[in-house]
Every structure is written in structure tokens, then in C-alpha cells.
N, C-alpha and C positions, 0 to 999 in steps of 0.2 A: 770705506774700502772700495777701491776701484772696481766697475764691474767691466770684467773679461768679454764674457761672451752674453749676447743678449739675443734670442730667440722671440722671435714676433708674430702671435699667430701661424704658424708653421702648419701646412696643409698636403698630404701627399695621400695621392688614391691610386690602385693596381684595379684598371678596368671599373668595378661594381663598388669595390670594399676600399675603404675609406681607412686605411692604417694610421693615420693621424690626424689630425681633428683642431687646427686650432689652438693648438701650443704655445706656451708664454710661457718662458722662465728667464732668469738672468743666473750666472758662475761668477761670480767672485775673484777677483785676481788672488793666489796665496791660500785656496781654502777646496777642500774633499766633499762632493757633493754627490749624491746618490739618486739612480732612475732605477724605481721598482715598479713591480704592479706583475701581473697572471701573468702566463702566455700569449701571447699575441696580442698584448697591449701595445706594442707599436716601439717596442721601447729601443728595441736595436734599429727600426727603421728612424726612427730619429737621429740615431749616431750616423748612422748612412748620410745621411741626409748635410748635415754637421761638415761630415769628410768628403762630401761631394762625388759619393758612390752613387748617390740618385741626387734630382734635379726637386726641387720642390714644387707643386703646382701653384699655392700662392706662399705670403709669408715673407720673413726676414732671418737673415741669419747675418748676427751682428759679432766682427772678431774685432777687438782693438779699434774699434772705430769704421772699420771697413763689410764692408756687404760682402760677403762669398759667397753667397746663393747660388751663383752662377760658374763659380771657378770649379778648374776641374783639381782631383783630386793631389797630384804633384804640386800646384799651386798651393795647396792648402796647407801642406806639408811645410811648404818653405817659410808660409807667414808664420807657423808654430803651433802646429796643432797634427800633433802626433794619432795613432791608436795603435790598439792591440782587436783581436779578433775572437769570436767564441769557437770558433774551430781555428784550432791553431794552422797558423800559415807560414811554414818555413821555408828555408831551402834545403830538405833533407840530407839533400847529397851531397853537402856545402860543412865546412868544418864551423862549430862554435862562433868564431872570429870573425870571416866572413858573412856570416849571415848578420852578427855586428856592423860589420864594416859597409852592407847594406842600406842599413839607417842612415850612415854618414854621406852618403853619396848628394844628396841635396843642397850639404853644406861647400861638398868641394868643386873649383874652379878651373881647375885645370883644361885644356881646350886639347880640341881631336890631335892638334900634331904635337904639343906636349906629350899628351898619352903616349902616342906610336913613336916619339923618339927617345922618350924619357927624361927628358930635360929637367935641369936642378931643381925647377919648380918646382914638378910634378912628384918628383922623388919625394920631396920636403913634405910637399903636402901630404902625402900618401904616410909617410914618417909621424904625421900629426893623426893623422887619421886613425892609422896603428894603434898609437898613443891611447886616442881618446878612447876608442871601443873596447881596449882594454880596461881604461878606468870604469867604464859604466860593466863591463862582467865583472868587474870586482864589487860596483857597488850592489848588484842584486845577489853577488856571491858565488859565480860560477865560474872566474877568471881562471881556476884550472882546470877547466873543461875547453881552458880557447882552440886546442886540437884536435877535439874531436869532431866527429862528424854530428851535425845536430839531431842526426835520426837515433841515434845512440843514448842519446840524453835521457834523464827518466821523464815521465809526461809533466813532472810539476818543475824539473828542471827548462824544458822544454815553453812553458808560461816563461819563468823569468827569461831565458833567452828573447821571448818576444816582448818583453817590457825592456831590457837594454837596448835593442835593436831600437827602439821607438826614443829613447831618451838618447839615442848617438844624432838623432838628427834637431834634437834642440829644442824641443816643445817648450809653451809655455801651459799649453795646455793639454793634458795626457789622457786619452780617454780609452777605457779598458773594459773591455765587454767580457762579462764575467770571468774575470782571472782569478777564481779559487775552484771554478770547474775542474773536477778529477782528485785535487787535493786533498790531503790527506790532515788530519786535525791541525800537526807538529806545523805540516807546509803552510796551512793557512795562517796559524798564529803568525809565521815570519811573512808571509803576505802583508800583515795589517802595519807591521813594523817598515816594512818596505815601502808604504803607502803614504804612512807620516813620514820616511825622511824623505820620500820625492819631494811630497808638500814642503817640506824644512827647507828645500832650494828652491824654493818660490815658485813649484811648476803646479798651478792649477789642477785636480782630479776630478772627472767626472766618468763615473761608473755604474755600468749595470753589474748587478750579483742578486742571485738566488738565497745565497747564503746569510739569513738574517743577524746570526752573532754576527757577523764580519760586517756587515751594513751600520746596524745600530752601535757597534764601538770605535766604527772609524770614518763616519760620515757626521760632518759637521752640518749639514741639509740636505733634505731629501725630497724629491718631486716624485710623485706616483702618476702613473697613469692606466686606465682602465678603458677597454674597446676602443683605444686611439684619442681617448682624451684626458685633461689633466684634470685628474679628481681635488687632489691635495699637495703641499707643500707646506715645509717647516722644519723643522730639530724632531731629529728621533726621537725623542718623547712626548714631542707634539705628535707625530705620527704614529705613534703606536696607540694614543689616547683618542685617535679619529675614528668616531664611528664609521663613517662610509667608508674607509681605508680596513677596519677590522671585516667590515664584511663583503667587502669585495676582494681584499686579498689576504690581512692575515688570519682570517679563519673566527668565527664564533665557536664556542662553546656551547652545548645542547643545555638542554634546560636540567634533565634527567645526569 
């Protein structure tokens, strides 16, 4: 199986503290892979990192063949490497649709005086663009919600909006920083279903979640990391059977 994305000793420090440590993992083209571990294990500063929200101090960050260590984060977009956010990031005041039609902007071409004159191009493409953002709110399931305003939306509505937004602009790899925060059991179950048909179109997942049901039945490998470095990787039941993994993050049981 082709690997995606490949990570090479990844190094990032703020002043004093050392948030990443040294990081090696490889994503799989076609397959849902999971980043756990405590708090402040580093584990959203690595997606940072990824998306070229921060710069890395050493390290590699390998997409399709190419180094993006250094690109900024629009660039990153375009090669296909999507995200979502743990505090959700919309355009409140913006309807359903357009905060869609957001994502897609990467993909379209049209130049400044096509825009300002409207020329058949631009029409066309914008027709397509319509098109497309509509298909992805129907595939997370909120296509008659494309008129509302997205501050309207319910908070678990509000996650899927920013998972179609993310898939209008073409990812091959989708990386979703805890999208079952807030959810409710029902929403999470269709989370997990959402998660495998991204996968089923061939787009890459790589996700942090707190939420261990949702981890262990829909992550095909998992990487942990603890005070900024990678303790463990392997199959959820390899990881759940790790001792340094049981007791640095999920938990011992007392003797008594």
C-alpha cells in the first residue's frame, strides 16, 4: 500500500517547551489512522505542523513525494491535504452553502476580470462549484440546511459543515481534529459511518479524538504520543494491550 504521508523526526519547540519531540510515523494512502495520547501531548501541534500553521524547527514532512515543511498553508491545501478544526471555524454569518463553496475556492480559476465581468467562464465554473458543494452537503447529510445561515446549524450539524467544506476542496488526505467533540451518542455513531465512506473514496483520515469507542472501531492504526513524543503505534488492539500506552493514557486499574 502506498504510503501518503511520511513524517521524519518532526521537531517543534515554543521558547522553553519542547511540544514535539522527534516524531516518525508514515499514512497509508486509502486508510483511517488515529493520533492519541493526554493533553498536551502535542498531538494538535503536529497537525499544525502538517497544515503549515507553524514551521517545524527540524524534521520532514513528506506529502506524495514532496517536502512541505516549508509551504504555507494555501499551498498545502492545493496539493490535498485538507482539515477540520477543534474549535469550530465557520463563517457564521455566511448561509450553509457558502461556507461550502468556501472549500472550493482553491480548486477554481477564474482570473480578477472574469470575476468583475462575469464572463461565461466564470459563470460555468461557479455552476460547477454550486454543483459540487452541494453534492458533498448531501454526502455528510445536511444538503437541506444549504440556506441557512451556519450559525443556525446545531453544534453537531455545525462539525459536518466543516467536514464538507474540507472535502469541496479535494483532499486526498483529511485530517479532523476531534470531530465528535460536543456530539451526542446518535451523532457520533453517524460520525464513524461518515468516516468509513470518506475512506471508501479513497481520501486518507488522520485524526485526533478523545473519544475511545469512536477511535478503537474506526481507526485502522494508531500512533500515541506522550509529553511530545511517540510512545507507541499499531492496530487498536495492539494499543490497547500496551502497557506504557495503558498507563500513560488509558488508565490502570487499582489493585483494591
Amino acid at each position: 500500500m502506498k504510503t501518503l504521508l511520511s513524517i521524519h523526526s518532526l521537531t517543534k519547540a515554543f521558547g522553553g517547551l519542547v511540544a514535539v519531540h522527534g516524531v516518525s510515523f508514515n499514512v497509508k494512502a486509502g486508510t483511517i489512522m488515529g493520533l492519541i495520547g493526554p493533553n498536551g501531548a502535542g498531538k494538535t501541534t503536529v497537525f499544525n505542523l502538517i497544515t503549515g500553521n507553524y514551521k517545524p524547527d527540524s524534521g520532514e514532512i513528506i506529502f506524495d513525494n514532496k517536502n512541505i515543511k516549508a509551504l504555507p498553508p494555501n499551498r498545502i491545501v492545493s496539493l490535498g491535504i485538507a482539515r477540520t478544526f477543534q474549535s469550530i471555524r465557520l463563517f457564521p454569518g455566511m448561509t450553509v452553502l457558502e461556507n461550502a463553496l468556501a472549500g472550493r475556492h482553491c480548486r477554481m480559476k477564474a482570473g480578477l476580470w472574469s470575476s468583475l465581468f462575469r464572463l461565461p467562464g466564470q459563470r460555468n465554473e461557479e455552476k460547477r462549484a454550486i454543483k459540487r458543494a452541494l453534492e458533498e452537503l448531501a454526502f455528510v447529510g445536511i444538503s437541506h440546511q444549504h440556506a441557512n445561515l451556519a450559525k443556525n446549524l446545531s453544534y453537531g450539524n455545525q462539525r459536518l459543515l466543516e467536514i464538507a467544506r474540507a472535502l469541496c476542496s479535494d483532499p486526498r488526505l483529511l485530517i479532523l481534529d476531534e470531530p465528535a467533540g460536543g456530539m451526542n451518542d446518535q451523532e457520533t455513531e453517524q460520525l464513524i459511518d461518515l468516516i468509513r465512506a470518506i475512506r471508501n473514496r479513497g481520501i486518507s483520515v488522520l485524526l485526533i479524538e478523545h473519544d475511545m469507542g469512536l477511535v478503537m472501531e474506526v481507526c485502522e492504526q494508531l500512533i500515541v504520543l506522550e509529553y511530545g513524543e511517540l510512545i507507541a503505534q499499531g492496530s487498536p488492539a495492539e494499543i490497547k494491550s500496551n502497557p506504557q500506552v495503558i498507563e500513560a493514557y488509558l488508565g490502570v486499574e487499582d489493585d483494591d
